[in-house]
C-alpha positions as CSV (number, residue, x, y, z in Angstrom):
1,X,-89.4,-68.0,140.7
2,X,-90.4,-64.9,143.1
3,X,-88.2,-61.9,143.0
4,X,-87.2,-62.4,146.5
5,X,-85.5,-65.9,145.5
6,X,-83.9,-64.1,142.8
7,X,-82.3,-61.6,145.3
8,X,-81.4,-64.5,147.7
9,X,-80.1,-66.0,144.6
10,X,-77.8,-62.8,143.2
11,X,-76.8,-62.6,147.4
12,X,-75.4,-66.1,147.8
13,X,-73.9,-65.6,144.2
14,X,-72.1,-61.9,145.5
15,X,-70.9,-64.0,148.6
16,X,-69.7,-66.8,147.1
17,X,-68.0,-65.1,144.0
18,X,-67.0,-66.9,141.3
19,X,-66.9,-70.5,142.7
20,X,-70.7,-70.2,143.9
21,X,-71.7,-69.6,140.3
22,X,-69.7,-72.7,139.4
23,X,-71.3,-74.7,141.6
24,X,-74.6,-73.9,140.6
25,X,-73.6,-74.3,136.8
26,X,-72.1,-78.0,138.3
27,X,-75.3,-78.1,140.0
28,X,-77.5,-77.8,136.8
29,X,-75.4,-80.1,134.5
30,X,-75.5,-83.0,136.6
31,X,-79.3,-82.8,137.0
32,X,-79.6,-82.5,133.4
33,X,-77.4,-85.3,133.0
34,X,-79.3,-87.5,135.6
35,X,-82.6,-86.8,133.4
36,X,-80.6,-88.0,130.3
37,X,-79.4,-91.0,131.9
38,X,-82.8,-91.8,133.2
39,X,-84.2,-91.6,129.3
40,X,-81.4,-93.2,127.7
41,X,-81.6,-96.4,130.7
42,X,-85.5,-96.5,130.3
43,X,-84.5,-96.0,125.9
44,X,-81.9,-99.3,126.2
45,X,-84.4,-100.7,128.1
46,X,-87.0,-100.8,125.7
47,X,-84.9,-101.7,122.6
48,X,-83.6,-104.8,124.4
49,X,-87.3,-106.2,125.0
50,X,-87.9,-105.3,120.9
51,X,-84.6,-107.0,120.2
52,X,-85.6,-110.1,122.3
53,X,-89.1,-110.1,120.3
54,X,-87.6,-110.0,117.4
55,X,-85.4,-113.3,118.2
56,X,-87.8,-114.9,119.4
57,X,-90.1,-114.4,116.6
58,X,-86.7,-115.5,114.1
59,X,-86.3,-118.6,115.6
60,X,-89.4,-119.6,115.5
61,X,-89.6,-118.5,111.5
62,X,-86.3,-120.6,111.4
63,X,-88.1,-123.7,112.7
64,X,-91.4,-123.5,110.6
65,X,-88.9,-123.2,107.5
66,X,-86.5,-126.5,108.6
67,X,-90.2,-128.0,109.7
68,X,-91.2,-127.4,106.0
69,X,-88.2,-128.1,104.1
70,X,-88.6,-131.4,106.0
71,X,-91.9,-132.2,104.9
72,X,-90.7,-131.4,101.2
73,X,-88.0,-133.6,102.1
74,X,-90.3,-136.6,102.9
75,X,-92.7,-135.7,99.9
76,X,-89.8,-136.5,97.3
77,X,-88.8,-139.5,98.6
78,X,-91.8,-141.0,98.6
């Protein structure tokens, strides 16, 4: 930042007193907020494709195991 937007800055903070250095404070949270929200939406995101893998990939384990025990199945009867 230039020095001359830090004296704009310190002269809308002198005009507004206390309640313009709240709002800039409100200001700052919420953007660092929005950034969070942004990581932990693109985070949940993310796990829900692993977690949808990783079913995927159990039921298909699930099936060659009843597949096999099936075939073990047939082999003792016969």
């Amino acid at each position: 930042m230039n020095p001359s937007g830090l004296a704009t800055f310190a002269e809308i903070l002198q005009a507004t007193g206390p309640y313009g250095l709240v709002a800039v404070l409100g200001w700052a949270f919420w953007r660092i907020n929005e950034k969070k929200d942004r990581e932990l939406k693109a985070l949940h995101e993310k796990i829900v494709q692993l977690a949808e893998a990783q079913t995927a990939a159990i039921v298909k384990v699930e099936a060659a195991l009843v597949a096999l025990r099936d075939a073990i199945e047939d082999m003792h009867e016969r």
